[in-house]
C-alpha positions in Angstrom: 0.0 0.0 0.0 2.2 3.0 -1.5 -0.4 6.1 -1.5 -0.9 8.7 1.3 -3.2 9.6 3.8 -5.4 12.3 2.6 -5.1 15.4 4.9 -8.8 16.6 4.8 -9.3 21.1 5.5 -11.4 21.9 8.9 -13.5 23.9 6.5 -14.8 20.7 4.3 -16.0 18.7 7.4 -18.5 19.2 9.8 -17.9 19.4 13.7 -20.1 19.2 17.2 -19.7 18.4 20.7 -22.1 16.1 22.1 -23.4 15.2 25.5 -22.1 11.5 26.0 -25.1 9.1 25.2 -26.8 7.2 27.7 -26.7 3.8 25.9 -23.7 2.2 26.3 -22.9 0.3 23.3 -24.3 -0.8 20.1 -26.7 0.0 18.0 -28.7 2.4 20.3 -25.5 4.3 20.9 -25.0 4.9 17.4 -28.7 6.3 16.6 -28.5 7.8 19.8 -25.4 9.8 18.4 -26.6 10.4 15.0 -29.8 11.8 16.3 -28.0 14.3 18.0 -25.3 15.5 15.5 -27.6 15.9 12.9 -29.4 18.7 15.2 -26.2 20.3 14.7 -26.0 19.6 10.8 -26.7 21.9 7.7 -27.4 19.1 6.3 -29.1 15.7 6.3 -27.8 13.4 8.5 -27.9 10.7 5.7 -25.4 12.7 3.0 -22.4 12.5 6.1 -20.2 10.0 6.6 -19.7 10.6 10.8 -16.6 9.8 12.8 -17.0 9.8 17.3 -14.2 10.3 19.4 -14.7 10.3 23.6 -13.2 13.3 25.3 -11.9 13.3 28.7 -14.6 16.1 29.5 -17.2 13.4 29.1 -18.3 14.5 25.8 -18.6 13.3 22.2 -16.4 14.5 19.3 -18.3 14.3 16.3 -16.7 15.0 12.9 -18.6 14.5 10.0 -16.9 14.3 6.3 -19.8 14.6 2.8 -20.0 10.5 2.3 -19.9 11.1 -1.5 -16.4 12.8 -1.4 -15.8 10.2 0.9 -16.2 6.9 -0.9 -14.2 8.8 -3.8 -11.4 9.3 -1.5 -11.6 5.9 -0.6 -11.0 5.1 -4.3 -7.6 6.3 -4.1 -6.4 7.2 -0.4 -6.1 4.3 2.3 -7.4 6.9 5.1 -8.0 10.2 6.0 -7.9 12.7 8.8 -8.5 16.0 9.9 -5.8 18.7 8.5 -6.2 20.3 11.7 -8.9 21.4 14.2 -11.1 24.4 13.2 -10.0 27.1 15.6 -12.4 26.9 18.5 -12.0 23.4 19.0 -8.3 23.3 19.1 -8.4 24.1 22.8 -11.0 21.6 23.9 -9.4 18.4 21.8 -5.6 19.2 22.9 -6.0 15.2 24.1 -6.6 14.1 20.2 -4.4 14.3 17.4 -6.2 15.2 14.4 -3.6 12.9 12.2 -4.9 10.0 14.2 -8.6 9.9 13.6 -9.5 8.3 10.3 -12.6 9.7 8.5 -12.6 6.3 6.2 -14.3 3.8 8.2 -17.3 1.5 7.9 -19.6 1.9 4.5 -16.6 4.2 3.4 -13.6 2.3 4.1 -10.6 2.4 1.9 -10.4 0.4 -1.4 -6.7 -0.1 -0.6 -7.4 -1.1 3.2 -10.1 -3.6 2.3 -7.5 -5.2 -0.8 -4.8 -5.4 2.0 -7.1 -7.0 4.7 -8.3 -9.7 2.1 -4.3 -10.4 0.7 -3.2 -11.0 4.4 -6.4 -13.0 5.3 -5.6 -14.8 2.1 -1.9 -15.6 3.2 -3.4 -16.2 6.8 -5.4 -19.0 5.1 -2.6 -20.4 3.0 -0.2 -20.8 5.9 -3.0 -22.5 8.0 -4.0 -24.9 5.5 -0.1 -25.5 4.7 0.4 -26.2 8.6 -2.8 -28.3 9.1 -1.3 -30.4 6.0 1.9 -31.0 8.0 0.4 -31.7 11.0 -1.8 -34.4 9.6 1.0 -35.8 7.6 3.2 -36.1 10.6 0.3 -37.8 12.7 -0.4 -39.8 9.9 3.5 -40.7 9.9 3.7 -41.1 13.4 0.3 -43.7 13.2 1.8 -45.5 10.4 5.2 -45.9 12.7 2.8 -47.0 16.1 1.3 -49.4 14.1 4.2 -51.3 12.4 6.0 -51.1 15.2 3.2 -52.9 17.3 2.7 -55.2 14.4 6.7 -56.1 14.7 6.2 -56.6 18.7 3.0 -58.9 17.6 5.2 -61.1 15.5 8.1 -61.0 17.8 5.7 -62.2 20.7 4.2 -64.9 18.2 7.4 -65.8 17.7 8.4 -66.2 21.3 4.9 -68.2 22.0 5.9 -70.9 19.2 9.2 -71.6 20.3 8.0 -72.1 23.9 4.8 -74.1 22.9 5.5 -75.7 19.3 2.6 -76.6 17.7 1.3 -79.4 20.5 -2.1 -79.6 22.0 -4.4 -76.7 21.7 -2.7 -75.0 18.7 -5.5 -73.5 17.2 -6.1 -71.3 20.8 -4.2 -68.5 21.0 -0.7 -67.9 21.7 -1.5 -65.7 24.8 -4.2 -68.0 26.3 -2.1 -71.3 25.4 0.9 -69.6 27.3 -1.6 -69.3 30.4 -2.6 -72.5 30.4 0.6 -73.7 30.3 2.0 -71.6 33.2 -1.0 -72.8 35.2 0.2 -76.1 34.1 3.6 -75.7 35.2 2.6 -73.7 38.9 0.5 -77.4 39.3 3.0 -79.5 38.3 5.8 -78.0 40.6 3.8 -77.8 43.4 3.2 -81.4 42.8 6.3 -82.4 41.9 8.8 -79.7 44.4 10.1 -82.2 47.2 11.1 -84.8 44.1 12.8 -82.4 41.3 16.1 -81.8 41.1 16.5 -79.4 38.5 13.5 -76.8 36.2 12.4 -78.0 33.0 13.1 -76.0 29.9 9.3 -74.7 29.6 9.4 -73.6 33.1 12.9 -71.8 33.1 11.5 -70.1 30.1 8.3 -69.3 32.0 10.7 -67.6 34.6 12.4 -65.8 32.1 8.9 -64.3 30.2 7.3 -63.6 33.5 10.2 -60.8 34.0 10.5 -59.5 30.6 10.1 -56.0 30.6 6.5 -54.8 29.6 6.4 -52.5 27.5 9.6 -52.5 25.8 10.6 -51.3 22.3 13.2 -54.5 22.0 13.0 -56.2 18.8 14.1 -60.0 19.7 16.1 -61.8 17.2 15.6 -64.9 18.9 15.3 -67.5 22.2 17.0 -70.3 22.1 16.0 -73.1 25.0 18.2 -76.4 25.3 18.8 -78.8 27.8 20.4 -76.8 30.2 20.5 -73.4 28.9 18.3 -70.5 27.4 20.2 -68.0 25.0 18.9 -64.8 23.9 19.8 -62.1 21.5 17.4 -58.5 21.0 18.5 -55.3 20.0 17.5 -51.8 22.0 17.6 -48.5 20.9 20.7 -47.5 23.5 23.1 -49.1 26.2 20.7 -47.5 28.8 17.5 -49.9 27.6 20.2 -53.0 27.1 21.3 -52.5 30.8 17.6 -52.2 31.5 17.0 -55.8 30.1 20.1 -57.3 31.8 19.1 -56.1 35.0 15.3 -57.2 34.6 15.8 -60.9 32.9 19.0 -61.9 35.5 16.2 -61.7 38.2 14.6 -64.7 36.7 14.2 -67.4 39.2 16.0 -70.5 38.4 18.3 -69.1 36.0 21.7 -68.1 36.3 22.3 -65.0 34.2 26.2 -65.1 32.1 28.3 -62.2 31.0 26.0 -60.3 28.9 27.5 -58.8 25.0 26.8 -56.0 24.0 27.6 -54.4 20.2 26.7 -51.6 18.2 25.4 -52.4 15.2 24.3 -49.2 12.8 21.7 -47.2 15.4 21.1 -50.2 17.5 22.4 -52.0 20.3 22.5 -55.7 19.7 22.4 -57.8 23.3 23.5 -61.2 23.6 22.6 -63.1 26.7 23.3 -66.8 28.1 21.1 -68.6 30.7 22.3 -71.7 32.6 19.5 -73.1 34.4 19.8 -74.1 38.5 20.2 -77.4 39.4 18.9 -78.6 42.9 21.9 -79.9 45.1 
């Protein structure tokens, strides 16, 4: 917006001092003010474009501008003011600077205001609708990556479930509740058989190992190996903080008797190696 504000001679506008009006706000106040500056008007009411401004004094400034010579200047000017104040006002409105009252408002606002207005509300738009699409693709990213990722500890558990139950009785239940019934299994049979055993089977020193496991955990496990009298297993963790986590948490197994555990860093992962020897009874 290049062109100037239009400085607008005391002689070519109209002023009054009004008694405050007794509605506060609104449309009321408005008519209420109109009413009462066009008792001091040479003219109708309707052919002025009027401007208030409070004083401290408790009265209205009214300053009223010919609306047709307003809308042209609106053509051509983004606002207008006052040059100065006529001569026996200049003492009452010391606390107003003509320069910053602008006769171009409402029905006669600037051309050049209103293009402005509409070219930022336009860019406004644009950026919102540019950020909303960002958002959404992020949380649409960051759905996508919640999912897999769950989908990867699905597998992995599956995975787990298999090796510890095989295919045996009850395959087609699933691998959660089959792993239930077989630790329910297992808590009967030791109770039963604790004053004869001498050493854990495999399926419950891998019970023992499962019932610490971390939960939740972000560990993708490469794989559980259970022989006679050992249990290997290798997982990877996002830093040497999570693989000290899973050290600490599956050595507390009962029954087992955690090794040196290996650690290596391969690309942005930690790979973990652990060895289980299982307790024998003296």
């Amino acid at each position: 917006m290049t062109a100037k504000p239009a400085a607008i001679a005391p002689d070519q506008l109209y002023f009054a001092l009004l008694d405050r009006p007794v509605s506060a706000r609104g449309r009321a106040r408005a008519e209420e003010l109109a009413y009462a500056f066009e008792a001091t008007l040479p003219v109708p009411i309707e052919s002025v474009h009027p401007v208030y401004r409070p004083l401290p004094d408790a009265r209205v400034l009214a300053i009223g501008i010919d609306r047709e010579k307003a809308l042209d200047l609106a053509r051509s000017h983004p606002v207008a003011h006052p040059a100065a104040w006529p001569d026996w006002l200049a003492p009452i409105a010391t606390a107003l600077d003509p320069r910053g009252i602008n006769l171009l408002t409402g029905p006669c606002t600037s051309h050049l205001v209103t293009t402005a207005r509409n070219r930022t509300l336009r860019h406004a738009l644009v950026g919102v609708t540019l950020i909303t699409l960002v958002a959404s693709a992020g949380f649409e990213r960051r759905i996508r990556d919640d999912r897999s990722h769950a989908d990867e500890i699905r597998h992995r558990t599956d995975a787990v479930y298999q090796q510890a139950l095989g295919g045996g009785m009850n395959a087609g239940q699933p691998p959660a509740a089959r792993m239930t019934s077989e630790l329910r299994r297992l808590r009967a049979t030791r109770t039963a058989q604790a004053v004869e055993q001498t050493q854990p089977t495999a399926d419950l020193a891998l019970a023992n190992l499962l019932a610490v496991w971390p939960e939740p955990s972000r560990a993708r496990t490469e794989s559980i190996t259970v022989a006679e009298r050992t249990i290997d297993v290798v997982l990877r963790v996002t830093d040497l903080e999570s693989a000290q986590a899973f050290v600490t948490a599956l050595g507390s197994a009962k029954g087992l008797i955690p090794g040196p555990a290996k650690t290596d860093r391969e690309g942005g992962e930690v790979r973990v190696s652990l060895r289980f020897d299982r307790e024998t009874t003296p």
